[in-house]
gemmi code that builds the backbone of each chain (N, CA, C; Angstrom):
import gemmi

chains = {
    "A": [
        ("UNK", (-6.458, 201.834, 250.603), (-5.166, 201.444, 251.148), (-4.608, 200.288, 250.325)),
        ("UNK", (-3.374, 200.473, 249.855), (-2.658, 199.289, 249.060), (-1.955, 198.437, 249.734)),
        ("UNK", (-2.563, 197.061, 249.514), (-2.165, 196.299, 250.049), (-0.819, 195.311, 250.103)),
        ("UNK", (-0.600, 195.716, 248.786), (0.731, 195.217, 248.214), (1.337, 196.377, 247.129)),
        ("UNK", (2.559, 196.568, 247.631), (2.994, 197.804, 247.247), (4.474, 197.417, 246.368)),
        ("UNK", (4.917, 198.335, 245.487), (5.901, 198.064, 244.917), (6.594, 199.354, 244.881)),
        ("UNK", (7.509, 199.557, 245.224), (8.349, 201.246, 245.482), (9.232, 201.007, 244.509)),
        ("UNK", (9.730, 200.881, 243.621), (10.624, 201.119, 242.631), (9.602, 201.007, 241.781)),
        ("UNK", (9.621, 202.555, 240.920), (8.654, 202.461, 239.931), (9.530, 201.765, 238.115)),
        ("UNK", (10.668, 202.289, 238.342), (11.412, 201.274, 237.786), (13.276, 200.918, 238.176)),
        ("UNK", (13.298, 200.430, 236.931), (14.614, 199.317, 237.529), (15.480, 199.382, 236.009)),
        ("UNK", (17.145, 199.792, 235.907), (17.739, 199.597, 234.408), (18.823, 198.838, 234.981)),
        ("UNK", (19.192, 197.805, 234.566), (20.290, 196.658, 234.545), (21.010, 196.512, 233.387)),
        ("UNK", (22.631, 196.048, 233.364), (23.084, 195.797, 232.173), (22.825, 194.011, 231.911)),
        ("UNK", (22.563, 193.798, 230.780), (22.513, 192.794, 230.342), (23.568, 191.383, 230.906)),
        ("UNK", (23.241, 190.603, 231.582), (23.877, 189.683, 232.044), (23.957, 189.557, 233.254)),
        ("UNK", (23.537, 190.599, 233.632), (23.656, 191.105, 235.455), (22.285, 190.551, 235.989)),
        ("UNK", (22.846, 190.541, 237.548), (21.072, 190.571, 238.206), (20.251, 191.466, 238.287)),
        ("UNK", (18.652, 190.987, 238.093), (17.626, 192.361, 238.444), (16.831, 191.810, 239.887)),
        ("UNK", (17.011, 192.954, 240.417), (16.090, 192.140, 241.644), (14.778, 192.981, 241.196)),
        ("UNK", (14.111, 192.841, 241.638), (12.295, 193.513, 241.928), (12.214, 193.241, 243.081)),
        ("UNK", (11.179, 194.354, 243.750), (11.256, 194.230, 244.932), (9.389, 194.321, 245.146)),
        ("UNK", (9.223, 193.698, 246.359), (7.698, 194.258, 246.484), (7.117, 194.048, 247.998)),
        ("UNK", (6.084, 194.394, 248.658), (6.145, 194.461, 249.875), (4.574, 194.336, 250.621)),
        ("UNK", (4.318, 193.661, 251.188), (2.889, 193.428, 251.022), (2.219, 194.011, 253.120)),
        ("UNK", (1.004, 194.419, 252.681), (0.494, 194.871, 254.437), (0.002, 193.600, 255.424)),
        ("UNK", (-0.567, 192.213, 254.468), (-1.845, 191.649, 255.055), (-1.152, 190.484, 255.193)),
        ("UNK", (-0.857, 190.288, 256.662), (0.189, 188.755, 257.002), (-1.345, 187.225, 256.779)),
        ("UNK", (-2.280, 188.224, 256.029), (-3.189, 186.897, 255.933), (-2.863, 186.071, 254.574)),
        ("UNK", (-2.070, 187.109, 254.025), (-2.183, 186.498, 252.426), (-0.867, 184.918, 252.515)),
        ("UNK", (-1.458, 184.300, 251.675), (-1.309, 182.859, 251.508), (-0.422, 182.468, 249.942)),
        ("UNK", (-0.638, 183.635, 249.159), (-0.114, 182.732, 247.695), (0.350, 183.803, 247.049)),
        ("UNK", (1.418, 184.308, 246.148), (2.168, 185.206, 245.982), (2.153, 184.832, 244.231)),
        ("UNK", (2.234, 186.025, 243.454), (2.664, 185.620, 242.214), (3.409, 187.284, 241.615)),
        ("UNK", (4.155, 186.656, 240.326), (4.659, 187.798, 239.710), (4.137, 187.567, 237.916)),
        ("UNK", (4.056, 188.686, 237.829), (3.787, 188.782, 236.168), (4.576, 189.569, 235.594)),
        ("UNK", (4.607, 189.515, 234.049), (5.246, 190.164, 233.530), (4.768, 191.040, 232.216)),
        ("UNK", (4.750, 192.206, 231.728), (3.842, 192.623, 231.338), (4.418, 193.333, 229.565)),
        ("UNK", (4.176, 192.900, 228.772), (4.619, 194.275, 227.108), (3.337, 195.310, 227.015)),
        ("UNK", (4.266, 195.837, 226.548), (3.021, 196.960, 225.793), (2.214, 196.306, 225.257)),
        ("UNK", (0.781, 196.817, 225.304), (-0.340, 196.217, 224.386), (-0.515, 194.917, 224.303)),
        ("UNK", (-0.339, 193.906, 225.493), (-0.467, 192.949, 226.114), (-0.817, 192.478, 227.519)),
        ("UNK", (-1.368, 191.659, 227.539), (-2.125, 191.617, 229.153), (-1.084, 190.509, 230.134)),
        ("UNK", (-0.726, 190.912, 231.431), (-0.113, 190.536, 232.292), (0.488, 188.419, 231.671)),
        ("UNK", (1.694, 188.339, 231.759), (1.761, 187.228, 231.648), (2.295, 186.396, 233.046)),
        ("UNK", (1.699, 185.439, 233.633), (2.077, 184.572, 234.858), (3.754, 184.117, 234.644)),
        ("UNK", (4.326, 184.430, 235.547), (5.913, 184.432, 236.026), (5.970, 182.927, 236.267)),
        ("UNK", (6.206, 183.634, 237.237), (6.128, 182.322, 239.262), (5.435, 182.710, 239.874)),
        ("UNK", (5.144, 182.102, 240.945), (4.683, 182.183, 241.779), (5.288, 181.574, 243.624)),
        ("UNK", (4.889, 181.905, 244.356), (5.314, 181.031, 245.682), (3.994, 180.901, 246.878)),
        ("UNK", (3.765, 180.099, 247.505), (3.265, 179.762, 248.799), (3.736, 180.360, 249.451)),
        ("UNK", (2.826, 180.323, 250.948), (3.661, 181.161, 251.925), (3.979, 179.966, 252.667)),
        ("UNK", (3.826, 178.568, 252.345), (5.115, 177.648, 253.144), (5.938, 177.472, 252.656)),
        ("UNK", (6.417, 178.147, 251.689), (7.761, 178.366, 251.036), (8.245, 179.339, 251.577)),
        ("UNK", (9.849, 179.661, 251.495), (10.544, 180.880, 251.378), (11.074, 181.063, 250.226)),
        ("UNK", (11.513, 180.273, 248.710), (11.956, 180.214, 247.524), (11.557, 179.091, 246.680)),
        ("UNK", (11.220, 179.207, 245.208), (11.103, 178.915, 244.783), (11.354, 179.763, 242.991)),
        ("UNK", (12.076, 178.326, 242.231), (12.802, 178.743, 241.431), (12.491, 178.480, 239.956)),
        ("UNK", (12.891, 178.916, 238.837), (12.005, 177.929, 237.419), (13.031, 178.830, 236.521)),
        ("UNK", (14.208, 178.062, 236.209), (14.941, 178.864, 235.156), (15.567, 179.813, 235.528)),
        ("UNK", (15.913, 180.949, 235.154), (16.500, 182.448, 235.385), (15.960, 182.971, 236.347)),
        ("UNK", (14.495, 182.363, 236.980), (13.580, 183.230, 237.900), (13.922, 182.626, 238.549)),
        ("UNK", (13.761, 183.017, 240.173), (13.914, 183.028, 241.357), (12.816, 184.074, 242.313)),
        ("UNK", (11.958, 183.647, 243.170), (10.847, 184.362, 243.924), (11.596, 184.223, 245.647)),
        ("UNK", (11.677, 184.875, 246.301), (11.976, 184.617, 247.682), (10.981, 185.450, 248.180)),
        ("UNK", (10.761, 185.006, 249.228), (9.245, 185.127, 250.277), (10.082, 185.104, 251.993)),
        ("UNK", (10.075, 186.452, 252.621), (9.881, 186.896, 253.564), (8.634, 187.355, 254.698)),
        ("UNK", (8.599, 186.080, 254.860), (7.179, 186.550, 255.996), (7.454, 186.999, 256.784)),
        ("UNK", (8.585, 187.468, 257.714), (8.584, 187.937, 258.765), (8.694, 189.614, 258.720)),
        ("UNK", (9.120, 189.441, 257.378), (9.447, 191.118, 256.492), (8.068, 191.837, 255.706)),
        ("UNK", (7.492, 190.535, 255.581), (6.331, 191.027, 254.312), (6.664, 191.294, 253.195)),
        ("UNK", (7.744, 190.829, 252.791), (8.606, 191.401, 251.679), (8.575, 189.520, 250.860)),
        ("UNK", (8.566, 190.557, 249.296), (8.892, 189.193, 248.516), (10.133, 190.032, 247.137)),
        ("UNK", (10.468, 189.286, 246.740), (11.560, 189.805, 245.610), (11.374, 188.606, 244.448)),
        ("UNK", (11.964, 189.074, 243.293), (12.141, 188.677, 242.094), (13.513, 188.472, 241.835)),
        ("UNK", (14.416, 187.551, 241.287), (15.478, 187.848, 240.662), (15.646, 187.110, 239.632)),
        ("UNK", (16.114, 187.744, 238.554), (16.442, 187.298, 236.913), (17.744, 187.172, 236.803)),
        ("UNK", (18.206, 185.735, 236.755), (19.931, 185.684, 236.350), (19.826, 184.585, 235.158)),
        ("UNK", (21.221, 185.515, 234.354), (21.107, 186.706, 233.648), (19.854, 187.129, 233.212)),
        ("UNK", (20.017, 188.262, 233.056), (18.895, 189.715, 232.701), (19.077, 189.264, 231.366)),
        ("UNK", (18.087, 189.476, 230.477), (18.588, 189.610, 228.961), (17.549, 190.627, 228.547)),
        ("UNK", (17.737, 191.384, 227.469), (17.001, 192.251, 227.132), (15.982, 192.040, 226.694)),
        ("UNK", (15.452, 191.391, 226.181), (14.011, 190.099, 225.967), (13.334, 190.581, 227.871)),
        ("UNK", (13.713, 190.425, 228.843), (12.900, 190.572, 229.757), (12.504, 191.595, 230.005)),
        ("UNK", (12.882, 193.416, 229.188), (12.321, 194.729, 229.380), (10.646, 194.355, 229.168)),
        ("UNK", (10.253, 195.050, 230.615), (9.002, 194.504, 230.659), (8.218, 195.379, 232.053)),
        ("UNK", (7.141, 195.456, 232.249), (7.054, 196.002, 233.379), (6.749, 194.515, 234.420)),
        ("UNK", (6.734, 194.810, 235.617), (6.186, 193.596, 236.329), (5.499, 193.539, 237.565)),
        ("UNK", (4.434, 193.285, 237.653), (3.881, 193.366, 238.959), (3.138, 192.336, 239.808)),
        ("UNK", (3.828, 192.049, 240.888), (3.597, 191.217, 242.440), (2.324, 190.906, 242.427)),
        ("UNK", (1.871, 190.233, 242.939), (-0.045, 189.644, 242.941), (0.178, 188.861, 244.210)),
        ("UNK", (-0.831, 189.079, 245.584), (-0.713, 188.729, 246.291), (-2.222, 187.939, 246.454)),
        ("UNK", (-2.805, 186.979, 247.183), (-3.950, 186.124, 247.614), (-4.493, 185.608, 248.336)),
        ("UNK", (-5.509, 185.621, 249.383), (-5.411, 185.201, 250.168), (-5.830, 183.465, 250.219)),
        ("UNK", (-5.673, 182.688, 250.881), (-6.211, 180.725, 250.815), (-7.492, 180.849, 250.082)),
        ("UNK", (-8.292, 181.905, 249.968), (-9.714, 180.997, 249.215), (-9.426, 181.384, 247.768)),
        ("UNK", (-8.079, 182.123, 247.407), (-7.930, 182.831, 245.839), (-9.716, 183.473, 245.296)),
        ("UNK", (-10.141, 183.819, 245.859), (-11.200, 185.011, 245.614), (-10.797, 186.415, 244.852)),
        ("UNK", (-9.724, 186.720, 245.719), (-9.332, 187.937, 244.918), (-8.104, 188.275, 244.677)),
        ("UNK", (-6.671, 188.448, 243.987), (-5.921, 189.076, 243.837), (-5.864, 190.628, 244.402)),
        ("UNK", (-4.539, 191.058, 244.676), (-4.218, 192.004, 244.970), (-3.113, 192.691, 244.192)),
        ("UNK", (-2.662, 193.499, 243.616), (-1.160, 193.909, 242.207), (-1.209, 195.093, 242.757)),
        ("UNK", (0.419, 194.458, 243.156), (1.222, 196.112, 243.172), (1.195, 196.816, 241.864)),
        ("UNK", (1.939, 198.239, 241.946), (1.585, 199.091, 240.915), (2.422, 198.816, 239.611)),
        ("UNK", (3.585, 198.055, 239.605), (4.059, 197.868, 238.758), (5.686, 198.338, 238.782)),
        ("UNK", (6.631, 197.564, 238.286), (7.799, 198.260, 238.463), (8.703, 197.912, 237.124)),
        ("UNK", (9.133, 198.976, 236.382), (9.233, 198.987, 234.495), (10.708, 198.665, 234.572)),
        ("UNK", (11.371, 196.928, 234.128), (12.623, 196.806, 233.659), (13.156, 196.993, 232.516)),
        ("UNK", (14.353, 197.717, 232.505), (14.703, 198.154, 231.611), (16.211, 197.443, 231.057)),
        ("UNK", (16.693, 196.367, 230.682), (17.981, 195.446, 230.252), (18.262, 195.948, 229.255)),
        ("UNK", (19.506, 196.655, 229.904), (20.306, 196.916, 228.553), (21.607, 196.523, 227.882)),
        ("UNK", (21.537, 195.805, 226.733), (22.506, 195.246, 225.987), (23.934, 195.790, 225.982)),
    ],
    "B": [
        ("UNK", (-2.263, 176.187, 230.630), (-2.805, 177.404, 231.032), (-4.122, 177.601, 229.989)),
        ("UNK", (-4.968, 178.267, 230.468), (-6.037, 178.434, 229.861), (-5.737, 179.602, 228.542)),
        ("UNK", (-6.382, 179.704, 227.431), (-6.168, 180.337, 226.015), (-7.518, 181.528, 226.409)),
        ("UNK", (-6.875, 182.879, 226.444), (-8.083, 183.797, 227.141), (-8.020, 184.467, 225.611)),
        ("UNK", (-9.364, 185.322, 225.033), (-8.778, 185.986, 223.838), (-10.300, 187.149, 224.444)),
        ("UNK", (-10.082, 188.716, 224.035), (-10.975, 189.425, 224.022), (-11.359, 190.057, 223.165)),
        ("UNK", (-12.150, 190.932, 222.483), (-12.908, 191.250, 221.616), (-13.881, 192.537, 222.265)),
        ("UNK", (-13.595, 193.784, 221.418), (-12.441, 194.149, 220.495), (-10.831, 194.013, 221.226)),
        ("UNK", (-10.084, 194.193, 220.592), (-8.414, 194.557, 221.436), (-8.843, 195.796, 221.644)),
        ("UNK", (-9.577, 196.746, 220.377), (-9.156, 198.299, 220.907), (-10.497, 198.939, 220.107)),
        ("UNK", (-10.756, 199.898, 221.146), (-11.930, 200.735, 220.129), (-11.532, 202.394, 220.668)),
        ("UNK", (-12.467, 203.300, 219.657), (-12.459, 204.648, 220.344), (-13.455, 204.950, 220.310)),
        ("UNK", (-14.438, 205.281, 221.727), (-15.666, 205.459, 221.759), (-16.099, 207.278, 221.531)),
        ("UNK", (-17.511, 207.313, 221.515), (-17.632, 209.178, 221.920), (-18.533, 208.944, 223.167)),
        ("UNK", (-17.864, 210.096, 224.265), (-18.589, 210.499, 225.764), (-20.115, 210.058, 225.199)),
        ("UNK", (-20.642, 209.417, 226.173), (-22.020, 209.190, 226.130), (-22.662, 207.728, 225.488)),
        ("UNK", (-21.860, 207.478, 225.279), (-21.939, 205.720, 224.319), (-21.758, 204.896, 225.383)),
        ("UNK", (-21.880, 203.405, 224.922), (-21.913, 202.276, 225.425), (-21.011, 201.388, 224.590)),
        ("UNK", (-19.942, 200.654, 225.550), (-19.251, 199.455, 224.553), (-19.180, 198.221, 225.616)),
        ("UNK", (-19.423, 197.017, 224.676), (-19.763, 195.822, 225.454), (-18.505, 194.906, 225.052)),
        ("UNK", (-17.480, 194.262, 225.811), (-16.386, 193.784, 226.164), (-16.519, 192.391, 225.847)),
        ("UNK", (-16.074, 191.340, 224.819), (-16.574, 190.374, 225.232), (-15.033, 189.342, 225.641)),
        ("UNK", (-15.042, 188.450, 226.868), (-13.977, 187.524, 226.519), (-14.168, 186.004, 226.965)),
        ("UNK", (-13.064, 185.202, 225.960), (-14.237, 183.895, 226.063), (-12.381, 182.703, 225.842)),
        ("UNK", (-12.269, 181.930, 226.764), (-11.340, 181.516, 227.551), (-11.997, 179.797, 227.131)),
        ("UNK", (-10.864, 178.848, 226.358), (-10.866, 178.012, 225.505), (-10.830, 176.512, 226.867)),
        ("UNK", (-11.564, 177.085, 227.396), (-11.722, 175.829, 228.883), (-12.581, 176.330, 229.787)),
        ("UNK", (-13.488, 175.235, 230.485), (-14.069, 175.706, 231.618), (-13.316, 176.184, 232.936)),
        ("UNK", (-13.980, 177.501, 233.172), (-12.896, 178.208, 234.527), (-14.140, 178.555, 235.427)),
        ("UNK", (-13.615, 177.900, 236.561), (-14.066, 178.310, 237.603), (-14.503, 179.873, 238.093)),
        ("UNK", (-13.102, 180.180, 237.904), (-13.815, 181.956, 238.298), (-12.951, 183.238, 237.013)),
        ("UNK", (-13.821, 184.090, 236.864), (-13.571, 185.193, 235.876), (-13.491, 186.281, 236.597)),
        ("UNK", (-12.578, 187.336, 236.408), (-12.564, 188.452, 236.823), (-12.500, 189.528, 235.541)),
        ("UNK", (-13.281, 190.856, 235.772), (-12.605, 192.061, 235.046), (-11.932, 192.987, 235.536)),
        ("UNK", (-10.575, 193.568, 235.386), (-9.455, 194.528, 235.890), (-10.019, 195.838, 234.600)),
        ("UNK", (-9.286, 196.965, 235.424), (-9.096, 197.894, 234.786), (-7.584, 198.339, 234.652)),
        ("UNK", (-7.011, 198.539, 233.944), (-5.608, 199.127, 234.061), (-5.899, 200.952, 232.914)),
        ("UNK", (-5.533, 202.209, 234.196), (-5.570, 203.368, 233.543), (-3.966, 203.514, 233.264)),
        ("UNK", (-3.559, 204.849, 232.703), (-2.766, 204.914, 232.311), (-1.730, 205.336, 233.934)),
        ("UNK", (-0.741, 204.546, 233.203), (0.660, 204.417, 234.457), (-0.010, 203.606, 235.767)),
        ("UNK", (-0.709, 203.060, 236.075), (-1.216, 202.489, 237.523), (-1.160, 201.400, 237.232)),
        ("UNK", (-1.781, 200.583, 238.419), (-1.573, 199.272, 238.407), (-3.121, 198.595, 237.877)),
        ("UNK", (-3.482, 197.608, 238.103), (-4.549, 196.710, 237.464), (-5.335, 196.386, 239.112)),
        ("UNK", (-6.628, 196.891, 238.899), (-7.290, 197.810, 239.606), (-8.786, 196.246, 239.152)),
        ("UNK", (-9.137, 195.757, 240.421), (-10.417, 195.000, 240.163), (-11.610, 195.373, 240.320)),
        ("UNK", (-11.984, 194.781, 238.890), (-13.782, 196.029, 239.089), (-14.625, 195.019, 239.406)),
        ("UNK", (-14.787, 193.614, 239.604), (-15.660, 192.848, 239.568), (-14.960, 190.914, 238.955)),
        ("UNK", (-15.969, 190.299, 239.965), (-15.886, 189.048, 239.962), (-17.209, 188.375, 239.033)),
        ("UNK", (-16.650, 187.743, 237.724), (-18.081, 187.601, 237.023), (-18.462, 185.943, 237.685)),
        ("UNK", (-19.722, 185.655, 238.051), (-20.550, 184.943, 238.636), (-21.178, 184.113, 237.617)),
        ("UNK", (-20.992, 183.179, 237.667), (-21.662, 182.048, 236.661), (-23.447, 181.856, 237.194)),
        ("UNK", (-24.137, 182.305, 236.063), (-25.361, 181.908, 236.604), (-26.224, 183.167, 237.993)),
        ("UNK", (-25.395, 184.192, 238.024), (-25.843, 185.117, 239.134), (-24.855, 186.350, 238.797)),
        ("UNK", (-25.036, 187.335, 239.751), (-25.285, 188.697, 239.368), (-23.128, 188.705, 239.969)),
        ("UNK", (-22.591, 189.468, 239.416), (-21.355, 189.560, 239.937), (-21.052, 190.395, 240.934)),
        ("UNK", (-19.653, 190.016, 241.153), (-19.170, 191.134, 242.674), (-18.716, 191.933, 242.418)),
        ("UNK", (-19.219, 193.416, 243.049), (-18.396, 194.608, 242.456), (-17.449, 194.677, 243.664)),
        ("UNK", (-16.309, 195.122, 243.331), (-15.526, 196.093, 244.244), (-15.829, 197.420, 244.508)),
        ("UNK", (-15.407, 198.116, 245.597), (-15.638, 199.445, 246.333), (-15.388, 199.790, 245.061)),
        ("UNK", (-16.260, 200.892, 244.831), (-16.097, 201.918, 243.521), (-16.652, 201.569, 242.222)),
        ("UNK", (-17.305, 200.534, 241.987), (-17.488, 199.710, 240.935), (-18.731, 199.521, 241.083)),
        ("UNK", (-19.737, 199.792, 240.501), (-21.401, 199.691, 240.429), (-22.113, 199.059, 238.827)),
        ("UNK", (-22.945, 198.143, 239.253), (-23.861, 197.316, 238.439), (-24.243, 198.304, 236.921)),
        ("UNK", (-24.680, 199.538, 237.235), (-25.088, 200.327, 236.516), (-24.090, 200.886, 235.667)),
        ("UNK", (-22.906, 200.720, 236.031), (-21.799, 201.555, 234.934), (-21.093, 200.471, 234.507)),
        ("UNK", (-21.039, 199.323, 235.027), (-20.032, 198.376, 234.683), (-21.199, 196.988, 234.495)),
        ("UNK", (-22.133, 196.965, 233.604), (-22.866, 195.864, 233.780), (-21.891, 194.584, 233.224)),
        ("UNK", (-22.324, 193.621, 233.882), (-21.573, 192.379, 233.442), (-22.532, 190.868, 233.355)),
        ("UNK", (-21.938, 190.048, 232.947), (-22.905, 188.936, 232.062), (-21.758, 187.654, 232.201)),
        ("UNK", (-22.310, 186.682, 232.848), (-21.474, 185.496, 232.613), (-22.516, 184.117, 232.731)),
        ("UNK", (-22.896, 184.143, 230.974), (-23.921, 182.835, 231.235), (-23.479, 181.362, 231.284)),
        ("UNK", (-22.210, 181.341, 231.127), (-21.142, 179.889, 230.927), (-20.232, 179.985, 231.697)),
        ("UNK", (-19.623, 178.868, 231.962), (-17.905, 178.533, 232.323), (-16.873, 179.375, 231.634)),
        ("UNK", (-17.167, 179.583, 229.856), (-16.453, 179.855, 229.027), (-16.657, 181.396, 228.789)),
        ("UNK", (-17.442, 181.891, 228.918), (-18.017, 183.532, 228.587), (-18.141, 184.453, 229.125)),
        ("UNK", (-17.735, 185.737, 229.236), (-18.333, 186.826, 229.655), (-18.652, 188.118, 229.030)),
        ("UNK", (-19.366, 189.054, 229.697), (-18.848, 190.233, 228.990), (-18.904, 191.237, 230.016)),
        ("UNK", (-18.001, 192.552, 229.894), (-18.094, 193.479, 230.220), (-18.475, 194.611, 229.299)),
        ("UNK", (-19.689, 195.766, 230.159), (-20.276, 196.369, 229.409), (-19.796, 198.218, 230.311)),
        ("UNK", (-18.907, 199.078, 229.638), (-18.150, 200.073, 230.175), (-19.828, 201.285, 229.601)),
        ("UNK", (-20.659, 201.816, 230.710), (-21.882, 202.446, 230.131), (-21.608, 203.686, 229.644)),
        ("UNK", (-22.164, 204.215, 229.049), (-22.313, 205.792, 229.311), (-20.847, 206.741, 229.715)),
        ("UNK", (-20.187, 206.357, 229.060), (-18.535, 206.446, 229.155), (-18.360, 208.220, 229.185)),
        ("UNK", (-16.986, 208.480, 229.631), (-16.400, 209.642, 229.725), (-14.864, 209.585, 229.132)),
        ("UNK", (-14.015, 210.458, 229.051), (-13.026, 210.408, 229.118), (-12.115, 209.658, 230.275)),
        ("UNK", (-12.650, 209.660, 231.810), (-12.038, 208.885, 232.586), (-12.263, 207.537, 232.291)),
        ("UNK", (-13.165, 206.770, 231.496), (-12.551, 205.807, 231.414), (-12.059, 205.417, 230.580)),
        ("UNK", (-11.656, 205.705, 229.803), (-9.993, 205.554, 228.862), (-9.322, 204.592, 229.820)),
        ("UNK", (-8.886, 203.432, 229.129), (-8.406, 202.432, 230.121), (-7.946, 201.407, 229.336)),
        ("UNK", (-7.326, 199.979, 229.960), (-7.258, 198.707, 229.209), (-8.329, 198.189, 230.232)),
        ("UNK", (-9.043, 197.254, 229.650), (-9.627, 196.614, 230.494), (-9.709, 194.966, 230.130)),
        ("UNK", (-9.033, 194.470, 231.118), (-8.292, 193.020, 231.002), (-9.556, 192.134, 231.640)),
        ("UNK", (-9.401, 190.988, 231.317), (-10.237, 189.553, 231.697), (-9.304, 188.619, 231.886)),
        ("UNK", (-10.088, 187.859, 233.099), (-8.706, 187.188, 233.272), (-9.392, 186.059, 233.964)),
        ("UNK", (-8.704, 184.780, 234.539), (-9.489, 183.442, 234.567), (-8.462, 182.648, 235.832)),
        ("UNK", (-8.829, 181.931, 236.932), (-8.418, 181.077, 237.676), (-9.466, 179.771, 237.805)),
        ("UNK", (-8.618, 178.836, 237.253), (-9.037, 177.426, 237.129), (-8.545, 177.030, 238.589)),
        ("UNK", (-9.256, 176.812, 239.599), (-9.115, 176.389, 240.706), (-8.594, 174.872, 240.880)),
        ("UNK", (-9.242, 173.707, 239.869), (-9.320, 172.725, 239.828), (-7.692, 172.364, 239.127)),
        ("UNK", (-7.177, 173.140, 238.238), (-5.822, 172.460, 237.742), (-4.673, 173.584, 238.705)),
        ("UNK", (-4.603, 174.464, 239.242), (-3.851, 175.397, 240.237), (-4.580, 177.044, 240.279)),
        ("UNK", (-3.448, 177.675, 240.590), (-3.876, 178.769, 241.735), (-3.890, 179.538, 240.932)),
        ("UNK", (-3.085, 180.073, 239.807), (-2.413, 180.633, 239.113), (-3.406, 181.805, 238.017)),
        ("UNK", (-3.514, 182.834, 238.200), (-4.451, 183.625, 237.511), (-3.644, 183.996, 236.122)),
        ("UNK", (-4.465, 183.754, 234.969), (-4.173, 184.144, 233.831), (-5.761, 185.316, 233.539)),
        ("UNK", (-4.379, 185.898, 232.408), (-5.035, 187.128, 231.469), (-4.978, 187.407, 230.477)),
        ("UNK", (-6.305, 187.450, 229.569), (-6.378, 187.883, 228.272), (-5.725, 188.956, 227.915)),
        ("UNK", (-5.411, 189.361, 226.482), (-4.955, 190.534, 225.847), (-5.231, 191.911, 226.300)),
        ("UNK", (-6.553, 191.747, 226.589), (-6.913, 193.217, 226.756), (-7.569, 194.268, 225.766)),
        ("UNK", (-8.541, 195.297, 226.488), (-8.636, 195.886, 225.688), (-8.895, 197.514, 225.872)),
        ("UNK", (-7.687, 197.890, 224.608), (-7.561, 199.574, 224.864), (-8.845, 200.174, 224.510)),
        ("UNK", (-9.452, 201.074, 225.489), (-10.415, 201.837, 225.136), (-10.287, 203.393, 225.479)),
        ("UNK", (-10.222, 203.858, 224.242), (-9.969, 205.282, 224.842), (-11.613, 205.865, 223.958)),
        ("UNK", (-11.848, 207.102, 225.270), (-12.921, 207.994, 224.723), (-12.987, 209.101, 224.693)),
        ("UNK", (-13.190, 209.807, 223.505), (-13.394, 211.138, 223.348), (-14.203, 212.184, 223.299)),
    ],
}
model = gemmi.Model(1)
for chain_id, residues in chains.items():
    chain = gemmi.Chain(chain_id)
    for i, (resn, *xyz) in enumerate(residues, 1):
        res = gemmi.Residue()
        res.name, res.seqid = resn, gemmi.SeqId(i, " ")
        for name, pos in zip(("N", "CA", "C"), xyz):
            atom = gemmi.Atom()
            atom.name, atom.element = name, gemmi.Element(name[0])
            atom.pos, atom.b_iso = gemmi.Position(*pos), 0.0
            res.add_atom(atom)
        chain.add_residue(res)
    model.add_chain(chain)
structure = gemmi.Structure()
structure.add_model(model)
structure.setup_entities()
């Protein structure tokens, strides 16, 4: 059973616009949220991240919002630039960070 | 952030072989993990490497096919046994320094396909 799920397997935006990502998690135990971002023939790179005593938190173009009452967390990139075609996937944790959890991945596609 | 690097990036094995994974992370880290990523899925945990003791497998993940080795802070390896075509995979290493934040980083990776 997946615990953190991502239903858009992908996502195409025009360049300058917003991308949201979306992702959606089962286990109201989890505590610490992250997003990565991923190239070909490269291993996951750390985004952001958020707490779950947060609802947002921001660093540049990124933006993470955290819905606990939804189980839902989102991504948004303003502006998109084509530099961010990438796949990306949600990582959820619970307080002792023992184990990660990654949705399946959801492939952006910015186009110029 | 911690500097993760693995070795090989990429090999092509034949059914019935053994290839040993090594990755080695330019700071002491608290905890090491190995992922699998197959083709189109997500990054799938096979095991928690254990400093000094035997590691944690996840459901599906056994000592005997996936042996693993972590004699340092800085080292591990993963060892993919007696391979098939299913495991054709990347198989990533990756590191959470508990002591400076939460934040899990990951090495390069490495493509292994077998024929």
């Amino acid at each position: 059973d997946q615990q953190v799920k991502q239903n858009s397997p992908s996502l195409s935006v025009q360049e300058g616009r917003i991308s949201i990502l979306n992702c959606d998690y089962t286990n109201s135990m989890f505590d610490y949220f992250l997003w990565y971002k991923k190239y070909p023939a490269e291993g996951p790179t750390f985004l952001i991240s958020i707490s779950s005593i947060k609802d947002k938190n921001e660093d540049g173009r990124f933006t993470v919002f955290l819905n606990k009452s939804a189980k839902h967390l989102s991504l948004h990139i303003v502006p998109s630039q084509p530099g961010d075609s990438a796949v990306y996937f949600c990582a959820a944790s619970l307080y002792n960070f023992n184990k990660f959890y990654f949705g399946s991945g959801t492939k952006l596609n910015v186009k110029p | 952030s911690a500097v993760i690097s693995q070795k090989p990036s990429r090999d092509i094995c034949q059914r019935g072989t053994s290839l040993t994974i090594q990755c080695q992370v330019d700071s002491q880290v608290t905890m090491m993990f190995w992922y699998r990523q197959q083709p189109g899925q997500s990054l799938t945990l096979i095991a928690t490497a254990n400093q000094g003791s035997e590691a944690t497998y996840e459901s599906g993940f056994v000592i005997d096919k996936f042996p693993i080795s972590r004699p340092n802070l800085t080292f591990s390896t993963l060892t993919v046994s007696n391979m098939s075509p299913e495991d054709s995979s990347i198989y990533l290493c990756s590191v959470v320094d508990r002591t400076l934040s939460y934040e899990q980083y990951f090495g390069p990776g490495t493509r292994l396909t077998v024929t």
